[in-house]
N, C-alpha and C positions, 0 to 999 in steps of 0.2 A: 673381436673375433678370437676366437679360441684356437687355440696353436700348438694345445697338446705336450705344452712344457717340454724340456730340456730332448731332445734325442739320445743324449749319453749324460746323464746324470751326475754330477759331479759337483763339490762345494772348495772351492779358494780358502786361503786363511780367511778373507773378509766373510766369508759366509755365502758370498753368491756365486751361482752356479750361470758358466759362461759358456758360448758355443751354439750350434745352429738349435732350430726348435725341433718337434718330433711334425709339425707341416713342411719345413724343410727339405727336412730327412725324407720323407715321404714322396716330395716335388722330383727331386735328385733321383730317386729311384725308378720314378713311374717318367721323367726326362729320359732316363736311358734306354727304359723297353720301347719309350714311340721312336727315338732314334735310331735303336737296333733294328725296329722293324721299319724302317726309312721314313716314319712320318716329315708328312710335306709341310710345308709351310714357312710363315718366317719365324723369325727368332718371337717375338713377342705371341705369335699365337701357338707355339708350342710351351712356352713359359704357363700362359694361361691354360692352355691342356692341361700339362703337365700338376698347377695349383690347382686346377678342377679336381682331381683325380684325388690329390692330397686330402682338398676338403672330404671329397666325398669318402674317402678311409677316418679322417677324424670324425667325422658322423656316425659312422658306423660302428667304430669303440665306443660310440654313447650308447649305443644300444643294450639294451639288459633282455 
């Protein structure tokens, strides 16, 4: 599954770049507009919303 690499880019002395991915970043974000707008449900199928939503924005950066 592709995950749209680092959300804030960054390299350590070792060379690798650490911290949430850009589906993450993405999850977190589109988590808070369905809880602002009072989405219902339980924890687990708003998680899953919320990674729906994520996928469907990494999809759509593939697009040309």
């Amino acid at each position: 599954m592709k995950n749209g690499g680092s959300a804030f880019p960054g390299s350590y002395k070792d060379g690798n770049a650490r911290g949430m991915t850009l589906r993450d970043y993405f999850a977190g974000q589109a988590l808070a507009g369905i809880c602002a707008a009072r989405g219902e449900g339980t924890h687990e199928f708003l998680a899953e919303w919320a990674y729906g939503i994520a996928e469907a924005m990494l999809a759509e950066r593939e697009k040309e």
